[in-house]
C-alpha positions in Angstrom: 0.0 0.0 0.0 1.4 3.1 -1.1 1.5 6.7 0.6 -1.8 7.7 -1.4 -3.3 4.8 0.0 -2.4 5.1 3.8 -3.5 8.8 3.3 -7.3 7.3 2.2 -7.2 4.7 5.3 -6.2 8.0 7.5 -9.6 10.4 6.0 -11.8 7.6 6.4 -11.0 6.8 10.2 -11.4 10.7 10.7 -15.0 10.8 8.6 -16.0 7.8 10.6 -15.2 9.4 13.8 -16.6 12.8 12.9 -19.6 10.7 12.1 -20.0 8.4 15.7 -19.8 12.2 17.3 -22.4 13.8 15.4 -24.5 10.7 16.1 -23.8 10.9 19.6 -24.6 14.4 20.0 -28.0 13.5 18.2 -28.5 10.8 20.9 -28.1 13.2 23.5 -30.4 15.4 21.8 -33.3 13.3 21.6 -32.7 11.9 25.3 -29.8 9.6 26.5 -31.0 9.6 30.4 -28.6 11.7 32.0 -26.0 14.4 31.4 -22.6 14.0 32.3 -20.3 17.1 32.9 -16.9 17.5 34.4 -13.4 19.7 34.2 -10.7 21.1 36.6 -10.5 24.3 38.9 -7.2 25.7 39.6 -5.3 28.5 41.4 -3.1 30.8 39.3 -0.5 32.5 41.0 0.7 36.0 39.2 3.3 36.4 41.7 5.2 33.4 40.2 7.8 33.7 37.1 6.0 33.8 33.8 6.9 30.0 33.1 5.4 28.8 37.1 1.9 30.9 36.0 1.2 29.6 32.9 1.8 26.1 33.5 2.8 25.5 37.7 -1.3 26.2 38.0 -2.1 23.7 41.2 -5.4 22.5 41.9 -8.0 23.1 45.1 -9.8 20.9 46.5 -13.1 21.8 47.5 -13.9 24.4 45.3 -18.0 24.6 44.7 -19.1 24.4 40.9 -22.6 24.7 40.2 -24.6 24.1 36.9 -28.0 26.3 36.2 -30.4 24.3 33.5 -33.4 26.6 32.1 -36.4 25.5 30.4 -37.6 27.2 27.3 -38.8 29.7 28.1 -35.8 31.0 30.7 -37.2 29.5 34.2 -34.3 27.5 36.2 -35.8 24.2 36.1 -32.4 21.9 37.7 -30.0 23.8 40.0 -27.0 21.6 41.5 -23.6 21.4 42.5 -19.9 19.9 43.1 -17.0 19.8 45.4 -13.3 19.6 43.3 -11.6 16.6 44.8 -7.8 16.7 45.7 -6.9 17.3 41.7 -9.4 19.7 41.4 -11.4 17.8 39.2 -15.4 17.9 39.4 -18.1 15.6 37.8 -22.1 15.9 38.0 -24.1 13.6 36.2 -27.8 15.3 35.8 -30.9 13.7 35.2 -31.8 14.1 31.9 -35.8 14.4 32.7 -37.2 16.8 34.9 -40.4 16.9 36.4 -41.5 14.6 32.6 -39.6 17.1 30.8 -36.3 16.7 28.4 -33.6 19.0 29.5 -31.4 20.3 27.3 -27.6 20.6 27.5 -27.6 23.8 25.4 -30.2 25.1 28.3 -27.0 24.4 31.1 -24.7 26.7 32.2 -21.7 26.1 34.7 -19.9 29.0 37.0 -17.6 28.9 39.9 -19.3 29.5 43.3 -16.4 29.3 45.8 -13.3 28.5 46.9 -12.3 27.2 50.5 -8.3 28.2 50.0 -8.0 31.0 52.5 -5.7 32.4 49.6 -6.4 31.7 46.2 -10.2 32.7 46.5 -10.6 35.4 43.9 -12.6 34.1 40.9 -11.4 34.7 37.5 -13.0 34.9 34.3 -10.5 32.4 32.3 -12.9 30.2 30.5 -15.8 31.6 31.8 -15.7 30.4 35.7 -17.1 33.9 36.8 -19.8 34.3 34.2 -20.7 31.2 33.5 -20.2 28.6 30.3 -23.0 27.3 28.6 -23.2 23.2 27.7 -22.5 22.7 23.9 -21.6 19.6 22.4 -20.1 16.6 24.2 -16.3 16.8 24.1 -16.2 13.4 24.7 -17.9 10.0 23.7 -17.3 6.8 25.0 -19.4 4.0 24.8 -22.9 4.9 26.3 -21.2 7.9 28.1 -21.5 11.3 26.4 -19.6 14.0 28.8 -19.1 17.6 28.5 -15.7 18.5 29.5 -15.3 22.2 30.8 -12.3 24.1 31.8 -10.4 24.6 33.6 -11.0 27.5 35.3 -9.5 29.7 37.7 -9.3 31.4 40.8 -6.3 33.4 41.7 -4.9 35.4 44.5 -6.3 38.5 45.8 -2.9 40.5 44.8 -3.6 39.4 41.5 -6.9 40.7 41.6 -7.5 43.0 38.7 -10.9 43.8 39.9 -12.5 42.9 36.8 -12.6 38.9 36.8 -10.0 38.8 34.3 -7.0 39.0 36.0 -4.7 38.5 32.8 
């Protein structure tokens, strides 16, 4: 098999792919049971070196991370939440039907509520942790799992504090 051959293996592996995903995200659409969403919260600390604050991030544990599903017509119909473990990671899985109603993932948003480190507890606007990040499509598909995958956001130190939420 020549290079123009491997080339045609590679595309169809991709289009097949592409295609399980966009069949997923239809599954989810028309009601898989529940809602899985998950991601990372982190402290960023500007005092650091350029190199430590870009990538020496560490995670808190405990942090609160709530998600907000509306109905329709805009009235909160599922309101719940999460504690980061000791990596910082959350996961909620949501029941999918609500009082005999679908919910819709595009209807969710997630935000940052708090952060129990007595000093990286300022809550920053990297990926939307402050004002909130709407549900799109799954980032990932496994099996009979679809998950949204969020993140990760940020909280940061109050020196760092720009007073805007975006503490660049």
């Amino acid at each position: 098999m020549g290079a123009v051959g491997l080339m045609l293996m590679v595309a169809v592996s991709f289009l097949i792919g592409s295609i399980n995903v966009i069949e997923a995200w239809k599954e989810e659409a028309a009601g898989a049971g529940v809602i899985h969403v998950g991601g990372k919260v982190l402290c960023q600390d500007c005092t650091l070196g350029w190199n430590e604050w870009v990538h020496g991030a560490k995670p808190i544990k405990g942090c609160k991370v709530s998600i907000t599903c509306m109905d329709d017509r805009s009235r909160v119909v599922y309101y719940g939440s999460d504690d980061t473990d000791e990596a910082g990671n959350f996961e909620m899985i949501i029941n999918k039907y609500i009082n005999g109603k679908v919910l819709k993932p595009t209807n969710c948003f997630l935000r940052l509520v708090s952060s129990p480190d007595p000093v990286c507890n300022i809550v920053t606007d990297f990926s939307g942790g402050r004002r909130g990040v709407k549900l799109g499509r799954p980032t990932m598909v496994y099996r009979d799992m679809i998950k949204h995958v969020l993140g990760p956001f940020y909280y940061t130190t109050p020196m760092c504090d720009d007073g805007k939420g975006t503490n660049y």
